[in-house]
N, C-alpha and C positions, 0 to 999 in steps of 0.2 A: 504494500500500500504506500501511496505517494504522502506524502503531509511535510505543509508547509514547505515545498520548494521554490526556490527564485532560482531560477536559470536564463543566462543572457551567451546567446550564440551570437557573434560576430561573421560579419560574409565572408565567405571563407576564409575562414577556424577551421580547422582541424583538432576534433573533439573525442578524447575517448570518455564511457561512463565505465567505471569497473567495478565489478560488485559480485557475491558470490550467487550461486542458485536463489531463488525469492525473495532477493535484496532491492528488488523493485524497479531495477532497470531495464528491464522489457516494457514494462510497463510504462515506463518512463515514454519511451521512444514511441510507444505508441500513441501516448497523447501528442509528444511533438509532432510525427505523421499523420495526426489527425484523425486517426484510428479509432482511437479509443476519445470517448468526452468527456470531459471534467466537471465532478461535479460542483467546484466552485473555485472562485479566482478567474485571473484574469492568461490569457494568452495572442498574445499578438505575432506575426506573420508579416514581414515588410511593413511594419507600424497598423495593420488592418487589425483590427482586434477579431477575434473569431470566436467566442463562446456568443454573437451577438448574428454569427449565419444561419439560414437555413439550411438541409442536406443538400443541394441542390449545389451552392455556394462553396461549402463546405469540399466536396466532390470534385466541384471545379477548381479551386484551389488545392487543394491537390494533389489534382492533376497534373496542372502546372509548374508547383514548387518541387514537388518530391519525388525519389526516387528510391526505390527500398532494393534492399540485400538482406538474404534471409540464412540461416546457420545450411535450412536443409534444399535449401535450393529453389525448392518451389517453382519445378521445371513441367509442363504437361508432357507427360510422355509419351504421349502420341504423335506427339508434334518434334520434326525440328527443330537443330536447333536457331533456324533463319526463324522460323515460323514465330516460335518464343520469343526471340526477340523484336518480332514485330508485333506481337500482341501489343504493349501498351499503345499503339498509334493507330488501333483499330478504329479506336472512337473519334481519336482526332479529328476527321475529317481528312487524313492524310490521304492522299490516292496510290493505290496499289502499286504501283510503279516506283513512286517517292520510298513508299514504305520498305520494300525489296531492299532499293539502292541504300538508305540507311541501317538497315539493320546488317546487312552485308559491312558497309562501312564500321559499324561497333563490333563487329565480330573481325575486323581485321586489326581493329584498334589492342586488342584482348588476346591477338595472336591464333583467331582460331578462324580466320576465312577459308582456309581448305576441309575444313569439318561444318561447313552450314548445314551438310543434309541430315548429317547425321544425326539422329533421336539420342534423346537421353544415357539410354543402357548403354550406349557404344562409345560414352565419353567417361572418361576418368573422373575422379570428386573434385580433382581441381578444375579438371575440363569446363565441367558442369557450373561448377562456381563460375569461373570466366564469362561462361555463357550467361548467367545471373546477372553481371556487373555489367556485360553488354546490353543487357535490357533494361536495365535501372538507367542506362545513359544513355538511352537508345530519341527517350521524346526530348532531351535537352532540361533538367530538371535545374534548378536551383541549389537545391541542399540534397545530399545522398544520405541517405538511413541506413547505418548494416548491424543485424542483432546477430551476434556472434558468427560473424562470415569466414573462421575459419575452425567454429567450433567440430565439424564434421571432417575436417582434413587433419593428415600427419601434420608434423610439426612446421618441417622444411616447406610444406606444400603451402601449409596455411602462411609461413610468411611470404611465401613468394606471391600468393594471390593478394596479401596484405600491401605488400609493396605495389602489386600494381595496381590496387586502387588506387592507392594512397596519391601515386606518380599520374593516372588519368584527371582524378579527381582534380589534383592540383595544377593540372595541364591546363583544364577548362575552368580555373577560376574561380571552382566550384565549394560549397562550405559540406563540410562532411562530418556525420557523427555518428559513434561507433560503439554497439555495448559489447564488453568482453569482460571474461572473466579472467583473461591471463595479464599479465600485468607486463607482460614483455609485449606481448601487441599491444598494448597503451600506450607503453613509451616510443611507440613509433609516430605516435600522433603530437600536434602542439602543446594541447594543453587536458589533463587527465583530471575527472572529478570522479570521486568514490561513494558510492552512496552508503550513507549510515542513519540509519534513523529515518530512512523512508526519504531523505535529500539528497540530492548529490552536492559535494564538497569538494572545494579545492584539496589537491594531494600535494603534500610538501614537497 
């Protein structure tokens, strides 16, 4: 459970929150993604305050802002992995064609343009991850969300996908924030808050 936090993200910050199982940093991430709704206090989004939209708003916003990375991937597996990453642009209004040449485009960025057709099962965990962070960056987001994105990968593996978020993420500009539990993927980030007491806190 959350209580009493004040959290202030700066445009791209690089942010890690670190805390152990039910220390509330999932939870966390999900109210900043807009996920999950708060049931009191104040949270603002480029100065818009949003405990004050409807779902509609809420949805659009978003859409717009946000891009998630999830521990277990959260790949449809029926689908390629071009397809998956063109899902978020489905709704856009993007046209099929735009859509193709982009998600191609995030999938070369992630090192994996020679694997677009390939499905899920026939990609490695890091593969898979890649393909994750290709689609979190696929409609051009604002702020990146990853809840433990190398919880599911070896050690080596998870930092190497760590790294290449961290290096895309910071390519475009972009403000990024990260729950882990490991305290070495932390210190790859700017600035580390820990939660205790249901807050996240600076870490000395």
């Amino acid at each position: 459970m959350i209580r009493g936090a004040s959290l202030s993200v700066s445009a791209g910050e690089a942010v890690a929150i670190l805390g152990r199982s039910g220390s509330g940093k999932s939870t966390l991430l999900g109210l900043l993604g807009l996920i999950d709704e708060l049931s009191g206090g104040s949270y603002r989004v480029d100065g818009r305050e949003t405990t004050r939209l409807g779902d509609r708003s809420l949805a659009r916003l978003r859409a717009a802002t946000f891009g998630f990375v999830y521990q277990r991937f959260c790949l449809m597996h029926t689908l390629s992995a071009l397809k998956n990453v063109e899902a978020p642009l489905l709704y856009s209004g993007c046209p099929p064609r735009d859509r193709r040449r982009r998600a191609l485009q995030a999938l070369e960025r992630v090192g994996l343009a020679e694997r677009a057709h390939h499905r899920p099962e026939r990609l490695s965990g890091g593969e898979q991850q890649r393909v994750a962070i290709a689609r979190a960056l696929v409609h051009r987001p604002r702020v990146v969300l990853a809840d433990e994105p190398t919880g599911s990968l070896d050690v080596q593996t998870g930092a190497e996908v760590m790294s290449l978020l961290t290096d895309l993420v910071r390519d475009d500009g972009l403000t990024l924030v990260v729950v882990t539990h490991d305290a070495e993927i932390a210190s790859m980030l700017d600035r580390v808050l820990e939660m205790r007491n249901g807050r996240p806190e600076e870490r000395p």
